[in-house]
C-alpha positions in Angstrom: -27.3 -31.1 -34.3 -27.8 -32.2 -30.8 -30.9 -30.0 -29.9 -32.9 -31.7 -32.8 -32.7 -34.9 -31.2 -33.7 -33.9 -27.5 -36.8 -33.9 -27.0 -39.0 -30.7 -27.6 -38.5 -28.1 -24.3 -41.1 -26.1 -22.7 -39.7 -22.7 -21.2 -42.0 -20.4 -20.0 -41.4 -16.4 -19.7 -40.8 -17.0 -15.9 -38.7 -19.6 -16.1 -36.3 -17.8 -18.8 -36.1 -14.9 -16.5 -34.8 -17.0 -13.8 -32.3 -18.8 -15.3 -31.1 -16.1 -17.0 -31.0 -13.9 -13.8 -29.5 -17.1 -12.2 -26.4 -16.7 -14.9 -26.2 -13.1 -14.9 -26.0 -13.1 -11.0 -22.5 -14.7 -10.7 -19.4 -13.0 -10.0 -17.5 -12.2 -12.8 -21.1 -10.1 -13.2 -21.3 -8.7 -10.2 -18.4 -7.3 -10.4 -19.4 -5.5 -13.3 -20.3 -2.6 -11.6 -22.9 -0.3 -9.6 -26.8 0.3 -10.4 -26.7 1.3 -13.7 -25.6 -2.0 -15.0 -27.8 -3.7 -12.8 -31.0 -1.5 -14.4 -29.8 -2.6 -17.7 -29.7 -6.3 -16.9 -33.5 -6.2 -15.1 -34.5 -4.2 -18.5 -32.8 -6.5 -20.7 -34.8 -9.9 -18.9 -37.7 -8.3 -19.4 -37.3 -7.8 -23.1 -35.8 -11.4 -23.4 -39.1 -12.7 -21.5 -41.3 -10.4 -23.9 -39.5 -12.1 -26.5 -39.8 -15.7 -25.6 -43.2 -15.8 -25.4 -43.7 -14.7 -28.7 -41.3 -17.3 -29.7 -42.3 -19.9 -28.2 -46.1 -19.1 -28.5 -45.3 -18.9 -32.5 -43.9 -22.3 -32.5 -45.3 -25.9 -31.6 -41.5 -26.8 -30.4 -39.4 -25.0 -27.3 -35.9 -25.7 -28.9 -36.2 -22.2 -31.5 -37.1 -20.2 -28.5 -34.4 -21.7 -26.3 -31.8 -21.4 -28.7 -32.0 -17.8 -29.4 -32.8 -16.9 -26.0 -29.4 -18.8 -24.7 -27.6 -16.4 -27.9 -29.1 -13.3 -27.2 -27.8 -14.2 -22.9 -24.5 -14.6 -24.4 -24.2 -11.4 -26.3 -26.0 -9.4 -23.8 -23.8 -10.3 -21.1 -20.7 -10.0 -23.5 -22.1 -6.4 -24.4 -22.6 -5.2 -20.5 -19.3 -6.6 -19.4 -17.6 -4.7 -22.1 -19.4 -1.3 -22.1 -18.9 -1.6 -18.0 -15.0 -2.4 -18.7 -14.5 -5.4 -16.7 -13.2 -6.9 -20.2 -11.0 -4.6 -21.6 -9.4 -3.9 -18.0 -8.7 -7.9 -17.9 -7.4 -7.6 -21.2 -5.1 -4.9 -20.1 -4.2 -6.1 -16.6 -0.9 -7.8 -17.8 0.2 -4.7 -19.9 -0.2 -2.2 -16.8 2.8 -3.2 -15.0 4.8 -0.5 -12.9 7.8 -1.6 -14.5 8.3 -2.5 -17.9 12.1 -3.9 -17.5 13.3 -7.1 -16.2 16.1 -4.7 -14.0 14.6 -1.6 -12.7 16.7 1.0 -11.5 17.3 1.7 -7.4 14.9 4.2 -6.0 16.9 7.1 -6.2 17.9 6.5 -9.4 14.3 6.9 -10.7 13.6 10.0 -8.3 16.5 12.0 -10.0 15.4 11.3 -13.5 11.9 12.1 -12.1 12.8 15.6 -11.1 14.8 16.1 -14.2 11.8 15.5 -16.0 9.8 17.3 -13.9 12.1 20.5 -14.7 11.7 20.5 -17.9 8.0 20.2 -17.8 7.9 16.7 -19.2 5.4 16.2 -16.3 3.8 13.0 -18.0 7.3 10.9 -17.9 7.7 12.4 -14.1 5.0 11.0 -12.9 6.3 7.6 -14.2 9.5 7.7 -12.9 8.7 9.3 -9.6 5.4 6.5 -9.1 8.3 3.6 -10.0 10.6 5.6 -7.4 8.2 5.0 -4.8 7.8 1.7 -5.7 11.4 0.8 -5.6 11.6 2.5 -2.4 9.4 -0.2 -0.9 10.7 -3.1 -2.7 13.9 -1.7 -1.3 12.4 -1.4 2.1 10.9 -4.7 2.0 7.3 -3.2 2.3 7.1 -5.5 -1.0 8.2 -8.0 -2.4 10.3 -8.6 -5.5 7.3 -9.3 -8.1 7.5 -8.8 -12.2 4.0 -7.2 -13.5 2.6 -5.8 -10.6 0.2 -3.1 -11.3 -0.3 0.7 -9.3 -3.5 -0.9 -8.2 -1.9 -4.2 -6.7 1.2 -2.2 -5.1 -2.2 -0.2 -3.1 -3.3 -3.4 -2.0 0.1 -5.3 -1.4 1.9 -2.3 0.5 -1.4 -1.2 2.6 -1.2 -4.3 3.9 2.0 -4.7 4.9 1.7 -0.8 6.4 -2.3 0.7 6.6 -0.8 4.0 6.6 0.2 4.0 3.1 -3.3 3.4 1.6 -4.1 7.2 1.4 -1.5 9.0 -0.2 -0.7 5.4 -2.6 -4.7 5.1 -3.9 -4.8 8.7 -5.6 -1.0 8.0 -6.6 -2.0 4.9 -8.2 -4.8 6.5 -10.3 -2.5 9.2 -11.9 -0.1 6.5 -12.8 -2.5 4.7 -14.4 -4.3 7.0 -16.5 -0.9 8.9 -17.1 0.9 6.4 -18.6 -2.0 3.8 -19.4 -4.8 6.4 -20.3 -3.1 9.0 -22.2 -4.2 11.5 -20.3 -2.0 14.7 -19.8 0.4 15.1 -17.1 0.5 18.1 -14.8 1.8 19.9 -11.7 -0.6 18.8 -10.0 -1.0 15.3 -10.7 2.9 14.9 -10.1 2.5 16.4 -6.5 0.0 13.6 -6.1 2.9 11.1 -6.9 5.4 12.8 -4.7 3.3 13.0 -1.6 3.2 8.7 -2.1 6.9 8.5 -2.3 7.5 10.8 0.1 5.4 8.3 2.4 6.8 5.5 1.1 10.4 7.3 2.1 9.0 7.4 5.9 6.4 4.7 6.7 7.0 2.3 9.2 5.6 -1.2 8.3 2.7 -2.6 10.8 4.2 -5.5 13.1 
């Protein structure tokens, strides 16, 4: 093994902390969430400190220590990025797209089978059709742009740039969508007015010059 032939390392508890602060500080961690996460992470240094200097106060060389202590960084931050979701929603990302055909249908195609569905209380597949019907509308608008696998959250971003106005009634929209079709939960009324109100802006909205 390689670390048996460096020479023997000397890592104090300080010195662990920071570089393990220093790794857990970049962005991909950052963006795993608010306060909560950041509580665990300060908790978990200090444990990982505790436990260094019992290691390496137990042994006459550094590399035992500075093994396990590199390990137990890797599944820590593997464990907080999961249970905060920033790795199962990059695993999704590329399954969440509006569309799931290479030829969607025109806009008001995908309205009429959304109030069909609507009518017979299949609110769940309404909300599908009448979120891609707003979509459509401003693909056919040229709000967007033609683009396979873009998700609710990126047509929020993408359109509110192109028109500000659409931000509002497109962000709540964009939620139902998602956890409608993505995260099994039920459809309703009221959820499906949500979608509605966005298409019906989408129908309307004039694009920032």
């Amino acid at each position: 093994m390689i670390f048996l032939q460096d020479p023997p390392v000397d890592i104090g508890r300080d010195q662990a902390a920071q570089e393990a602060a220093k790794e857990l500080s970049k962005s991909a961690y950052r963006e795993s969430g608010g306060s909560i996460v950041g509580k665990a992470i300060a908790k978990v240094l200090q444990w990982i400190g505790d436990l260094l200097d019992s290691l390496t106060g137990s042994s006459p060389n550094g590399h035992a220590g500075l093994v396990m202590l590199i390990a137990l960084l890797v599944l820590v931050v593997v464990v907080v990025l999961w249970r905060s979701g920033v790795l199962r929603t990059s695993h999704r990302a590329k399954s969440q797209a509006v569309f799931d055909t290479a030829r969607p249908q025109s806009a008001a195609e995908y309205r009429a089978l959304a109030e069909r569905e609507a009518a017979s209380g299949d609110f769940a597949s309404a909300i599908r059709s009448r979120f891609r019907a707003c979509v459509a509308e401003l693909t056919e608008r040229t709000v967007l742009d033609e683009r396979a696998g873009r998700t609710a959250y990126e047509v929020v971003a993408d359109a509110s740039r192109a028109a500000p106005i659409l931000r509002e009634p497109l962000q709540p929209a964009a939620l139902v969508f998602t956890e409608v079709v993505y995260g099994n939960r039920p459809g309703t009324p009221q959820r499906y007015a949500a979608v509605v109100a966005a298409d019906d802006a989408a129908r309307t909205a004039r694009v920032a010059v």
